[in-house]
C-alpha positions as a Markdown table, in Angstrom:
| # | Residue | x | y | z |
|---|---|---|---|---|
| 1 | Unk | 35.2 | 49.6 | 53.2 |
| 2 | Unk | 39.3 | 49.2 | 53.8 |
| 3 | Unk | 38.2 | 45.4 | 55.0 |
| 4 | Unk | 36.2 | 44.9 | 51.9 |
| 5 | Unk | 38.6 | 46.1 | 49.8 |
| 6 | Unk | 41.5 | 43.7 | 51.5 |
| 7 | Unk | 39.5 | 40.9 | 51.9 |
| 8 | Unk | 38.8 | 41.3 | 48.4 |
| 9 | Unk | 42.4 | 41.6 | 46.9 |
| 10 | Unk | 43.2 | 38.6 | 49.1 |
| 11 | Unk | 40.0 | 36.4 | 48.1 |
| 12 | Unk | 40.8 | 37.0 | 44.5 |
| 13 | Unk | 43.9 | 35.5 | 43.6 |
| 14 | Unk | 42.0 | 31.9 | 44.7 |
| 15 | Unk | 39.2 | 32.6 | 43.3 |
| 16 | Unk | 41.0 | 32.9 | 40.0 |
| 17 | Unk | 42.9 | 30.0 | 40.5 |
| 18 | Unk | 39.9 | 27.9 | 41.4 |
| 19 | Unk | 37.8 | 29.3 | 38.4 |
| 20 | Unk | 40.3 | 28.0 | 35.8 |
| 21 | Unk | 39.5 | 24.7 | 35.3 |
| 22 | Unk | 42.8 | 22.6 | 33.7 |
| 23 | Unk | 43.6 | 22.6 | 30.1 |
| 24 | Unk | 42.6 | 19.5 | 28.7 |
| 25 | Unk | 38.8 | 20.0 | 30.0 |
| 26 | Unk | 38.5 | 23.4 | 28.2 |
| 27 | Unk | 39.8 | 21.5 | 24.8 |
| 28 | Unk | 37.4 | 18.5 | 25.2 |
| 29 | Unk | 34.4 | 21.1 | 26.4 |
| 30 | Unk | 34.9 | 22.8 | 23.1 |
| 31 | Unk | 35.3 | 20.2 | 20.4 |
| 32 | Unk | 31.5 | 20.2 | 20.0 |
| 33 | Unk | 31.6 | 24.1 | 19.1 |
| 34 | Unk | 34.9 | 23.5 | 17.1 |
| 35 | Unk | 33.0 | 21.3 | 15.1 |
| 36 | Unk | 30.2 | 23.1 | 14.9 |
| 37 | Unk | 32.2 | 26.0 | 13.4 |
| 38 | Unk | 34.2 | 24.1 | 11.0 |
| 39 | Unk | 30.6 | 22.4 | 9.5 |
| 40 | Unk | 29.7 | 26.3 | 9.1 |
| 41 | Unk | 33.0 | 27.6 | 7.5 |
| 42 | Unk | 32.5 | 24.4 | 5.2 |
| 43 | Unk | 29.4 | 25.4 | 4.4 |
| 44 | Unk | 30.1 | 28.6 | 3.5 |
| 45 | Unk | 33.0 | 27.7 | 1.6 |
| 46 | Unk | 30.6 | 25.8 | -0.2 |
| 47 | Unk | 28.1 | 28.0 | -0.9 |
| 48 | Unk | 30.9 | 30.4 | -2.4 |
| 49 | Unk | 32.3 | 27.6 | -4.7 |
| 50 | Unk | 28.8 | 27.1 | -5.9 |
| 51 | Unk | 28.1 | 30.5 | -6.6 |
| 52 | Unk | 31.5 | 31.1 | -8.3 |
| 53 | Unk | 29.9 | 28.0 | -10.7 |
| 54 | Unk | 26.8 | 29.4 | -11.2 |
| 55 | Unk | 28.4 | 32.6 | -12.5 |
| 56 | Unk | 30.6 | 31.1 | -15.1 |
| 57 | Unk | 27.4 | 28.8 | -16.3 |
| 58 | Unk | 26.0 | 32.1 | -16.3 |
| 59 | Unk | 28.7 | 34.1 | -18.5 |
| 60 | Unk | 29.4 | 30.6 | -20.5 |
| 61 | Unk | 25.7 | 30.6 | -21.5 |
| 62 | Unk | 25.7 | 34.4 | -22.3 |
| 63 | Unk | 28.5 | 33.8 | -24.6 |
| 64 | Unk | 26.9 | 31.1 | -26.3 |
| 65 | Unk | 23.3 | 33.0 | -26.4 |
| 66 | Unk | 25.0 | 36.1 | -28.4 |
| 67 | Unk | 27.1 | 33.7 | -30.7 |
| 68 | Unk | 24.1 | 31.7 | -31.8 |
| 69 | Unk | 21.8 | 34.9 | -32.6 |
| 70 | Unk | 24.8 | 36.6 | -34.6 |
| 71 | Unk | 25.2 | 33.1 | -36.4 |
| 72 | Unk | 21.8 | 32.9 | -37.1 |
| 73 | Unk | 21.5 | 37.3 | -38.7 |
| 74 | Unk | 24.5 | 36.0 | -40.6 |
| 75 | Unk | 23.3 | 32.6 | -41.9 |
| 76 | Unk | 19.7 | 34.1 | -42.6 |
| 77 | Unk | 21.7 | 37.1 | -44.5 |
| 78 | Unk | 24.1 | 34.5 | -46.2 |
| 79 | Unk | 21.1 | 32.4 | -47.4 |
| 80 | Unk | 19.5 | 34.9 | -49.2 |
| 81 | Unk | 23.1 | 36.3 | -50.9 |
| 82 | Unk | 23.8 | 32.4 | -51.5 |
| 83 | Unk | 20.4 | 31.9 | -53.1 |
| 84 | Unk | 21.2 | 34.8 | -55.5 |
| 85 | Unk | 24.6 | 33.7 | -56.6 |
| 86 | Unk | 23.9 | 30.4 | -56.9 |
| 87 | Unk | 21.1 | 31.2 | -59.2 |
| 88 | Unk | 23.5 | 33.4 | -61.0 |
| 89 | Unk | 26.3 | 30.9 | -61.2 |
| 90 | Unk | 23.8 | 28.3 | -62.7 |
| 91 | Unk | 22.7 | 30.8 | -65.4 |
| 92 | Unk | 26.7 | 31.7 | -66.2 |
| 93 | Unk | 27.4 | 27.7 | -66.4 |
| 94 | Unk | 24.4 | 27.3 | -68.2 |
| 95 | Unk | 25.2 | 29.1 | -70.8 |
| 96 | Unk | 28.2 | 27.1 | -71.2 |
| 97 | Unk | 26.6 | 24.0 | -72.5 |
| 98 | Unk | 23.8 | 26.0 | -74.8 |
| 99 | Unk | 24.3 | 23.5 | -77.4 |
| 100 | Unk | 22.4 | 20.7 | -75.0 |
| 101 | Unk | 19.4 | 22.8 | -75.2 |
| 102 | Unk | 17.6 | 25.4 | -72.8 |
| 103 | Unk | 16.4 | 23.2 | -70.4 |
| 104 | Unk | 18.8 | 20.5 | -70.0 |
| 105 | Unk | 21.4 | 23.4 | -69.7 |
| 106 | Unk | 19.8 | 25.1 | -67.4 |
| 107 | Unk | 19.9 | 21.5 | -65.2 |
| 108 | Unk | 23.4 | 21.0 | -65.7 |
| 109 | Unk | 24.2 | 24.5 | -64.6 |
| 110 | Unk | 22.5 | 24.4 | -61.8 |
| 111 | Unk | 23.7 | 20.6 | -60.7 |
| 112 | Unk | 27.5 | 21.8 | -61.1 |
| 113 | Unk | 26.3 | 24.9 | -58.9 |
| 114 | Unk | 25.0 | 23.2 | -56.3 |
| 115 | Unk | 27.4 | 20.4 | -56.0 |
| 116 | Unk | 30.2 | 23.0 | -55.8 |
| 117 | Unk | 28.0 | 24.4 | -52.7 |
| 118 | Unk | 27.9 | 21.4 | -51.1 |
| 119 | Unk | 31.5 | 20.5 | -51.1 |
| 120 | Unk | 32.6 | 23.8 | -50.1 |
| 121 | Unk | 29.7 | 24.0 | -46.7 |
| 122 | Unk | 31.0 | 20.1 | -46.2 |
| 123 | Unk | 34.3 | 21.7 | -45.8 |
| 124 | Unk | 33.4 | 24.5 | -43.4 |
| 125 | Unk | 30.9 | 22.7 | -41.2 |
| 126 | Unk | 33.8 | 20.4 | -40.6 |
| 127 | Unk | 36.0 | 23.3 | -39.7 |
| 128 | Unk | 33.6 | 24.7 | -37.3 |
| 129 | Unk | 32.8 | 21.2 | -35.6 |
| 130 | Unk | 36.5 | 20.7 | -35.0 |
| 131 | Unk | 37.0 | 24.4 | -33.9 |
| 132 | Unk | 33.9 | 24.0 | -31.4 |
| 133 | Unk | 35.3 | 20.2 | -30.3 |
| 134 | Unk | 38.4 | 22.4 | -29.3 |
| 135 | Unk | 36.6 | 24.8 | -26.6 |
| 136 | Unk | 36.2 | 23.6 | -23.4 |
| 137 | Unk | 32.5 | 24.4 | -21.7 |
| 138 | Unk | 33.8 | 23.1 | -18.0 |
| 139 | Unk | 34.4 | 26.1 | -15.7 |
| 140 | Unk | 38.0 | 26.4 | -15.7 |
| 141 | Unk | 37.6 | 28.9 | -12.5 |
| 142 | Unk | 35.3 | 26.9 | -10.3 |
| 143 | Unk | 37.6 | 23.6 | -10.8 |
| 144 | Unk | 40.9 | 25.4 | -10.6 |
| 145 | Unk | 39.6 | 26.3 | -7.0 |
| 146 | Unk | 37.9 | 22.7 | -5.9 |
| 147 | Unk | 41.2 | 21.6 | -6.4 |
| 148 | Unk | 43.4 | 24.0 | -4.2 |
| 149 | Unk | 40.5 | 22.8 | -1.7 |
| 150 | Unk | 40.6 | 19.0 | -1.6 |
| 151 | Unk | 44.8 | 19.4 | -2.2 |
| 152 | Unk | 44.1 | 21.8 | 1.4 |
| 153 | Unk | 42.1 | 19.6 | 2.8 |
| 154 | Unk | 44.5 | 16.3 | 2.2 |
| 155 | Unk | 46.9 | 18.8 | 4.1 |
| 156 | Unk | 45.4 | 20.0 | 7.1 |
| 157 | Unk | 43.2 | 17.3 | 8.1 |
């Protein structure tokens, strides 16, 4: 068992030595898996950036969803307040030209009325649309962190 045991301790030291093959073999022998790892690790970064943009679409569209309802209560609630004033605004003005008769006061009244309407919804529709123009949809997030990648990229590689 002693002989085993020396002829063991000797043997090993060259059969170490003789196992490692040299340096630049191991490197070349593992470019394939290097590669292989980095196409995964690309990948994967990947497939995080594109679920990162599929969660802002997400809370982007969410936004928009509950806007658009709440703008649509209040414009069904302000059309049927509208329709009531205006009818009452074209009565009041109406009864300012009385000496043109019933009927043709009742038009005028409700001519003025409506013009008035019309200039003043011209004036906030343009308001909105330059408001809305102003918001940027793109995914701040998603292409904040596409460029940290490609500026990484131009680095390392």
């Amino acid at each position: 068992m002693a002989d085993l045991e020396r002829r063991g301790a000797a043997s090993a030291p060259a059969r170490a030595y003789e196992a490692e093959p040299p340096a630049v073999a191991t490197d070349i022998d593992q470019l394939p898996t290097m590669f292989g790892r980095l196409g995964d690790d690309v990948m994967a970064m990947l497939d995080a950036k594109l679920g990162l943009l599929k969660l802002e679409l997400k809370e982007e569209a969410a936004v928009y969803t509950r806007t658009v309802a709440m703008i649509a209560v209040g414009g069904v609630l302000a059309a049927v307040g509208f329709a009531f004033l205006n009818v009452a605004v074209a009565f009041f003005i109406s009864t300012l030209f009385a000496s043109l008769g019933a009927p043709l006061s009742y038009a005028v009244g409700f001519l003025i009325t409506g013009a008035l309407y019309l200039l003043i919804g011209g004036v906030i529709i343009l308001a909105m649309k330059g408001r809305l123009a102003k918001h940027s949809p793109a995914p701040a997030r998603s292409l904040e962190e596409l460029r940290k990648d490609k500026q990484w990229l131009k680095n390392d590689i």
